[in-house]
C-alpha positions in Angstrom: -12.7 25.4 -17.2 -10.8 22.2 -15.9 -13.2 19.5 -16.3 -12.6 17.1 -13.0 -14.4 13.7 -12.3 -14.8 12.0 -8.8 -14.1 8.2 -9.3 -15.3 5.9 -6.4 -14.1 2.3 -6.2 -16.3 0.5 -3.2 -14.7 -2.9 -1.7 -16.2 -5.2 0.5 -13.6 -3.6 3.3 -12.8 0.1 2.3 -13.8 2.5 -0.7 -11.5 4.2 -2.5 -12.3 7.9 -4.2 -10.3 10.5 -5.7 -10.3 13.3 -7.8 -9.0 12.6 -11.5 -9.0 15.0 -14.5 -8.7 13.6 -18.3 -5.1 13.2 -18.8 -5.6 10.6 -15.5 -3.8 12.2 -13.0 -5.2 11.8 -9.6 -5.1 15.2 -7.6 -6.3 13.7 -4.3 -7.9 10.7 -3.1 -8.9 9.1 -0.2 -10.6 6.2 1.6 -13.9 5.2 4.3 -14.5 2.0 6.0 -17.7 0.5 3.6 -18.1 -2.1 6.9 -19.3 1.3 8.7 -22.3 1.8 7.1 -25.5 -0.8 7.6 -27.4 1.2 4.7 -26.3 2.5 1.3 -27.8 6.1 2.2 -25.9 6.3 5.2 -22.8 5.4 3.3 -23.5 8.0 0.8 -23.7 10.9 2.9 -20.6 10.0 4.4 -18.5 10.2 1.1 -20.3 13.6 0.5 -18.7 14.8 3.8 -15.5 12.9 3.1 -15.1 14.2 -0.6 -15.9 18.2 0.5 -13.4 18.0 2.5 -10.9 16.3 0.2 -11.4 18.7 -2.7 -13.5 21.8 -4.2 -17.0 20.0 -6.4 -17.0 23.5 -8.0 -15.2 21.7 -11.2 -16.6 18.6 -11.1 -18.8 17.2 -14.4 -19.3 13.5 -13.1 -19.1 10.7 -10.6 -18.2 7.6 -11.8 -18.6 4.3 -9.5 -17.1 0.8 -9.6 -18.9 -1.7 -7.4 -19.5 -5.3 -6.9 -22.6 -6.4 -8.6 -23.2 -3.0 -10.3 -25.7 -2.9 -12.9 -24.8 -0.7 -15.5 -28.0 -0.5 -17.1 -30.5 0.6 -14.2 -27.5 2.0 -11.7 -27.9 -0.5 -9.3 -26.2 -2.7 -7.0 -27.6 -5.8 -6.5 -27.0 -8.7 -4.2 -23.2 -8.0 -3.4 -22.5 -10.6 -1.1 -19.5 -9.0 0.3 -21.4 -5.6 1.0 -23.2 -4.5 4.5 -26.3 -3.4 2.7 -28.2 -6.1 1.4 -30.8 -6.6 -1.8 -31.0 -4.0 -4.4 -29.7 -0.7 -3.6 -30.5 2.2 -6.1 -27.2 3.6 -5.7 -27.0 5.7 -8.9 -29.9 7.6 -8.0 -29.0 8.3 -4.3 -25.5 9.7 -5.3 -27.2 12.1 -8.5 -29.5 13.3 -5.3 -27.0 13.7 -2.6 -24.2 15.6 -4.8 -26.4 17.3 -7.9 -24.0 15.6 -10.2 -24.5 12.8 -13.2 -23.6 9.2 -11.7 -22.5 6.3 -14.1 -22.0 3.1 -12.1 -20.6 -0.3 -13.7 -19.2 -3.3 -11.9 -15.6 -3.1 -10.5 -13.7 -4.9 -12.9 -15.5 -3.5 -15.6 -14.3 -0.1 -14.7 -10.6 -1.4 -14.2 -11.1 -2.7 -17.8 -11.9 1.0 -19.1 -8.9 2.6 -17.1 -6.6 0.2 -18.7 -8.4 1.1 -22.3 -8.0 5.0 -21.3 -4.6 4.8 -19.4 -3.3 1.7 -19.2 -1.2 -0.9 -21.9 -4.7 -1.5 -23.5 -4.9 2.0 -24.7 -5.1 1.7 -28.5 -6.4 -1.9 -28.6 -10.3 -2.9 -28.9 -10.4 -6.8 -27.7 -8.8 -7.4 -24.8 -9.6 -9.0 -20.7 -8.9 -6.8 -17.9 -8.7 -9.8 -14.5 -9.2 -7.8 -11.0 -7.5 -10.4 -8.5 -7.6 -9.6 -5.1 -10.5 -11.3 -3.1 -12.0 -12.5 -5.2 -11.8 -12.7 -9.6 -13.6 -9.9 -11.1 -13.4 -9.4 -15.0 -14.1 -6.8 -17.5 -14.3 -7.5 -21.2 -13.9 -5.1 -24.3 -15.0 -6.4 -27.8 -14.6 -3.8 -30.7 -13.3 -1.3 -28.4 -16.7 -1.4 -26.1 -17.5 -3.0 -23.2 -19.7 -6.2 -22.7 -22.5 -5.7 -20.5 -25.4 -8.5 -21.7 -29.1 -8.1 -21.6 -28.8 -7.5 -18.0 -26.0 -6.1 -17.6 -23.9 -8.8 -15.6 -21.7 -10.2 -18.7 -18.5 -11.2 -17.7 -18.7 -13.1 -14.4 -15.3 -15.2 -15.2 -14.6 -16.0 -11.5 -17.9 -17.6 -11.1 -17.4 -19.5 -13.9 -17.0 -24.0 -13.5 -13.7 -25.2 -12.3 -14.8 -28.2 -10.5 -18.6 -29.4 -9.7 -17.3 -30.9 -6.4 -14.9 -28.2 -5.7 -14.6 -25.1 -3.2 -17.4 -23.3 -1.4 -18.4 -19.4 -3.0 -19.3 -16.6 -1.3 -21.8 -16.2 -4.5 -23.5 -19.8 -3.3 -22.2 -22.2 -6.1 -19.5 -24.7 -5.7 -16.1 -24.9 -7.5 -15.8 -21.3 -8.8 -13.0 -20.0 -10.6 -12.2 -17.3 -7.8 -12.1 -19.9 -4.9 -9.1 -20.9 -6.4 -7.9 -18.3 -7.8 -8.1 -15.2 -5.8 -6.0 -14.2 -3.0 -8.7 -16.3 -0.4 -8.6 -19.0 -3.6 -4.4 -19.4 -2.5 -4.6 -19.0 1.0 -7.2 -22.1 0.6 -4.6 -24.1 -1.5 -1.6 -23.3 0.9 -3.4 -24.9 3.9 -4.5 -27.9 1.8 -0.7 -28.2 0.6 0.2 -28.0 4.7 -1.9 -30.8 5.3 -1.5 -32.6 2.5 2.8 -33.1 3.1 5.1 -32.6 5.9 7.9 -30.5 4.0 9.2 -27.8 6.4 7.6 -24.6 5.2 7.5 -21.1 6.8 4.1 -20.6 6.2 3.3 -23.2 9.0 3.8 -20.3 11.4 1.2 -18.2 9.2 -2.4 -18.5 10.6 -5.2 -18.4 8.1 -6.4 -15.5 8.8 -2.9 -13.4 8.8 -1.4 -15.4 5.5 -1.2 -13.2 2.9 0.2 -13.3 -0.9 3.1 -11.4 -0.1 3.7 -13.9 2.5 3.5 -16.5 -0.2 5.7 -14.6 -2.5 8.4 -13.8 0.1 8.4 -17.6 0.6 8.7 -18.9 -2.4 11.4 -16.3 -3.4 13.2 -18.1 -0.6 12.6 -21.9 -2.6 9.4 -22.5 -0.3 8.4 -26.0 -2.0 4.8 -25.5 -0.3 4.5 -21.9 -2.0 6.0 -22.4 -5.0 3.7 -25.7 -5.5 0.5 -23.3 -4.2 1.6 -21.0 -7.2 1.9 -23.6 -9.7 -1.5 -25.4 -8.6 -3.1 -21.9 -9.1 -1.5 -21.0 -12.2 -2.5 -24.1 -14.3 -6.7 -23.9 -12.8 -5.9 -19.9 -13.9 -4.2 -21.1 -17.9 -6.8 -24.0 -18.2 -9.4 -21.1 -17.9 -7.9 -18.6 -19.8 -7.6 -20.4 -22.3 -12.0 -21.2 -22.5 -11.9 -17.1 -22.1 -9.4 -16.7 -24.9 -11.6 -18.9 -27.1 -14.3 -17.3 -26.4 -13.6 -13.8 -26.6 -10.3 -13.7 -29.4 -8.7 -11.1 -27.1 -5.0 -9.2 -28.0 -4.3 -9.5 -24.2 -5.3 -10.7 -20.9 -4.3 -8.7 -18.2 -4.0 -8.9 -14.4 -4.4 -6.8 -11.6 -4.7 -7.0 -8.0 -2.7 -8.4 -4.9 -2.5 -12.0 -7.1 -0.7 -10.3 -10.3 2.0 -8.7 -7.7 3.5 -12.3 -7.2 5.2 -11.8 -10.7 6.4 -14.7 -12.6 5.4 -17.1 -9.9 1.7 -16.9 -11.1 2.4 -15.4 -14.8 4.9 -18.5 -16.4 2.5 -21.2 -14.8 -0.7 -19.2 -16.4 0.5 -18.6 -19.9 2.5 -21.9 -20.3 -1.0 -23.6 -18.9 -3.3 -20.9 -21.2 -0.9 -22.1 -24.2 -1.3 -26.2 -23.5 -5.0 -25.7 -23.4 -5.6 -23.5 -26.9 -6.6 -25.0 -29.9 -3.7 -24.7 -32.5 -5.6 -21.9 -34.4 -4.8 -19.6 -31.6 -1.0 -20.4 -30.9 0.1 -18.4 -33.8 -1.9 -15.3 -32.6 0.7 -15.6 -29.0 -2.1 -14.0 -27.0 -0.2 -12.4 -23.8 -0.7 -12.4 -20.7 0.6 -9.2 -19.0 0.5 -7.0 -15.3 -2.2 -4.0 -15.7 0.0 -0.6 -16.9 -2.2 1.0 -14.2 -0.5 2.1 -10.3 -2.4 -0.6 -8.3 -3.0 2.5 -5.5 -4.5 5.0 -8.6 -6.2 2.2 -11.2 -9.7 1.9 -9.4 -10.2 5.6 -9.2 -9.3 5.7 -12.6 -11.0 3.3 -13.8 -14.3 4.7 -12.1 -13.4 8.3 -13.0 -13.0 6.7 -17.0 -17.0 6.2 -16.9 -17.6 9.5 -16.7 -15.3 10.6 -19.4 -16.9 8.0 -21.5 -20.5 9.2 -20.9 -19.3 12.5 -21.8 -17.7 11.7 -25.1 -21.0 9.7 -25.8 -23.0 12.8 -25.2 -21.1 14.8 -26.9 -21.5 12.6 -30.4 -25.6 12.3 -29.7 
């Protein structure tokens, strides 16, 4: 029998699923509105109807989930401030009751940090940073080849950690996180602080908040841009200062990026390693840590990396 796994990836705007098998090819997938459901049972039920109709459960071993907030530990979400449904949601067990299949569930960028160790570049190496930039900064961090979860099972929060006391706003409630600056919101913000702060001609004038995008700030500062080329370099030195406190911390082989921020190519990557390099102490230049684009299809890597968590659960059972 074909062993299958349904991987879920749930976003504060749509969830991803599809079905994977081992060798990580994704055999269909699909996508609801999260915003469309006030209560995580209601949202449940809905995937059940969406995922019968996307592909047979007959061969199906596993559901694996990648969420905001996840709590590996008790298979929870909790607190996900982009999320309709508030509090603590005991979404592990509401999916093992609704399909009659195991669920493992593990935060979002933890879950792109295994698909990157099971099909990605990191395949093969046991220290390494997976960065989820799109929103927001999600991180996922592998030590010895496993995965850091903590006592409770939130290690890893990198976006939320200190770049400036008296800095930006968070969605999480602090001040002066790392993912209010960078994050795709974290340029947007810079951009219109750059458009206020000069007067140089840019096209991103014509860009309201809302509808500025980082492809827009890509496109313009392919075209020389000053304002979007400076928003790039603002936000890869904040981005190398950190990375090199995670590098310390941590001893990685890589650091890798992925998300709607890693897409802007060299314009955020030179700025990040040349800043990641000035910060390091000298013991770690000679290691030439890199900083490189996830080896993962941006469309396939969260069902993969959701749909990993089963395979790894699996394995582990298998040993016991």
């Amino acid at each position: 029998m074909t062993q299958l796994a349904l991987g879920v990836d749930i976003g504060g705007t749509n969830s991803k699923f599809g079905i994977t098998d081992r060798e990580g090819n994704v055999l269909a997938q699909s996508r609801i509105n999260t915003q469309g459901f006030t209560d995580f049972p209601g949202f449940v039920k809905e995937l059940k109807m969406q995922v019968n109709r996307l592909h047979p459960m007959d061969d199906v071993v596993g559901i694996g989930v990648g969420a905001p907030n996840a709590n590996f530990y008790e298979g929870t979400i909790e607190y996900p401030p982009n999320l309709p449904w508030k509090g603590v949601s005991a979404f592990a067990d509401e999916v093992e009751r609704v399909f009659d299949k195991k669920c493992v569930i593990t935060n979002d960028a933890n879950a792109a940090a295994l698909g990157e160790m099971t099909y990605g570049k990191a395949k093969g190496m046991r220290d390494f940073v997976v960065l989820t930039v799109g929103t927001g900064l999600g991180s996922g961090i592998v030590i010895n080849g496993d995965l850091v979860y903590g006592k409770h099972g939130f290690a890893g929060e990198l976006g939320h950690t200190l770049v400036n006391a008296n800095g930006r706003k968070c969605a999480c409630g602090k001040v002066g996180c790392l993912e209010t600056y960078v994050s795709a919101t974290g340029i947007r913000r810079t951009v219109y602080k750059l458009l206020a702060d000069y007067t140089d001609d840019s096209v991103l004038r014509s860009i309201s908040y809302d509808e500025l995008s980082t492809e827009a700030v890509t496109e313009a500062a392919a075209k020389g841009d000053k304002i979007a080329i400076e928003a790039f370099e603002y936000t890869g030195r904040i981005l190398g200062m950190k990375l090199s406190d995670f590098v310390e911390h941590t001893d990685p082989e890589a650091i890798f990026l992925l998300g709607g921020l890693s897409k802007a190519g060299d314009y955020i990557f030179k700025p990040a390693q040349e800043n990641m390099e000035r910060y390091l102490m000298p013991l770690f230049l000679n290691r030439k840590i890199q900083l490189q684009p996830s080896g993962l299809k941006d469309d396939d890597a969260p069902i993969l990396g959701a749909s990993s968590l089963v395979w790894k659960y699996l394995a582990e059972e298998e040993t016991q």
